[in-house]
N, C-alpha and C positions, 0 to 999 in steps of 0.2 A: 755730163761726165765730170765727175770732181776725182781731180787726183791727187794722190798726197805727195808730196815734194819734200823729198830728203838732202838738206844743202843743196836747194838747185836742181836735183834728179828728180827723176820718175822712177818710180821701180816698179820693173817688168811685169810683176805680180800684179799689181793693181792697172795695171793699161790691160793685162791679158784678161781680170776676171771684168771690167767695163765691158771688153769686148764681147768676151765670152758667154755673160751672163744674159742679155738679152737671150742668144744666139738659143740656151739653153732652158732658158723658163720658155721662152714660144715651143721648142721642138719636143719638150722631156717633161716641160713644168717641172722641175729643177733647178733651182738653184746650185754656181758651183760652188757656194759655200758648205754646202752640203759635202759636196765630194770632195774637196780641199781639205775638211774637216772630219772625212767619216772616220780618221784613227780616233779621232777625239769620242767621236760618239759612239762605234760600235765597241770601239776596246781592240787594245793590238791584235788580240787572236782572233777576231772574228775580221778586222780589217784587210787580214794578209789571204783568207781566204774569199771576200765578199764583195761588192761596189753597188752603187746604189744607182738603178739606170734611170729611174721615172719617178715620178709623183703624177698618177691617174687623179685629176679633180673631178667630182660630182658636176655632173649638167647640171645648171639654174635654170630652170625656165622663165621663173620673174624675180625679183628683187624681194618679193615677200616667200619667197622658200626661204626653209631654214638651212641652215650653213649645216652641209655633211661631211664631216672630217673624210681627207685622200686618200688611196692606195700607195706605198711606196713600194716600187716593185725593185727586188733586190735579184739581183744574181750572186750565183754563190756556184763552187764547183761541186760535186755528189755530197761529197763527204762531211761538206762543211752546211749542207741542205738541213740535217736530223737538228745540228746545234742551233742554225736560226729558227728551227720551229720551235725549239724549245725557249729560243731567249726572245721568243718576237715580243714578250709584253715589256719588257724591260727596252730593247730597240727601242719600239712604239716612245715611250715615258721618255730614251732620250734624244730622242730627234726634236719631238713637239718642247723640251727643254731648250733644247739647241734654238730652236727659233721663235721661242718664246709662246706659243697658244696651240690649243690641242688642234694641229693639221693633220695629223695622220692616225686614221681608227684603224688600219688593217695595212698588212703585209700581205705582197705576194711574192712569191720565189721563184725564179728563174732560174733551171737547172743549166749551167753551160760550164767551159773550161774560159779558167781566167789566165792572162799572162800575169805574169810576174810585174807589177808595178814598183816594185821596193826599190830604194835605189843602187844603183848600179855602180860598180868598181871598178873606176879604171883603169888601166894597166898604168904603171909608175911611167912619168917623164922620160925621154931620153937624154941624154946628156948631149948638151950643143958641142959640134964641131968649131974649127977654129976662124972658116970664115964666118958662123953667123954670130959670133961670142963677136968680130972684129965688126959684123955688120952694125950689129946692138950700139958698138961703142961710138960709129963711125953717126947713126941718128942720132944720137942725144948728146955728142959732146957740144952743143954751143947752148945746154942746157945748163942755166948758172945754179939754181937751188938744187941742192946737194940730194936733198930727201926726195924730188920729183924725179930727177935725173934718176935715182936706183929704184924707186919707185916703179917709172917705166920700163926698167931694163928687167926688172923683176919680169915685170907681163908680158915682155916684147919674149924675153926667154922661155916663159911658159906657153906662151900662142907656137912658137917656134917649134919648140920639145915637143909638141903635139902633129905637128906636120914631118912631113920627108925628108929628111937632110937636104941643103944647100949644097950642090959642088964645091970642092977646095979648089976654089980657082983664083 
């Protein structure tokens, strides 16, 4: 597992696709680069309605079969069914792009309803009461650097703003 280290950190993203990605070529033969990636490849309109469940590999029986490009099985909901069958050769051209060698000869379509994966909006902050504004001040005051200290309070306010008011006690 190699991860990339930004000053010191891990980012979530690449510990999650390490994890993930085994999890997902054994169960789906899939790659979640794939799915991380399908706005790229399908294109925004066909992304918001589609997702990409599988890749079906060809049974080898020896090592001297020749190599049979996958199935990529897509879901998609009714309506957005007629436009994948129309754009499957262009898909096709750019997934096998996406990963560099022709792995995918054929589409198949999975008629189902999708949820909404776009992301999602959250309701605005609240605005802190007056004991956790004094709480905020009361952790970080024997913080000397000026820029970590508002820094913190920055987050501690936002983590806060997201949770139930404190009692005014």
């Amino acid at each position: 597992m190699v991860l990339k280290k930004q000053g010191g950190a891990i980012s979530v993203s690449d510990l999650a696709s390490d994890v993930l990605d085994p999890v997902m070529r054994k169960r789906a033969g899939i790659s979640i680069e794939i799915v991380q990636s399908w706005t790229e490849i399908a294109g925004e309109r066909l992304a918001n309605t589609t997702r990409p469940i599988k890749i079906l590999w060809q049974r080898r029986m020896s090592d001297q079969d020749p190599f049979e490009p996958a199935t990529l099985v897509i879901a998609c909901s009714g309506a957005a069914a007629l436009r994948v069958q129309h754009e499957t050769m262009e898909i096709i051209s750019r997934v096998n792009s996406f990963l560099g060698f022709t792995a995918i000869g054929r589409i198949k379509i999975v008629q189902k309803q999708l949820t909404d994966m776009g992301p999602q909006k959250l309701p605005p902050p609240r605005a802190l009461n007056n004991a956790e504004r004094q709480r905020l001040e009361h952790l970080t005051q024997d913080i000397e650097d000026e820029g970590l200290k508002e820094s913190l309070k920055r987050l501690g306010a936002s983590v806060l703003a997201r949770k139930k008011p404190l009692a005014n006690s």
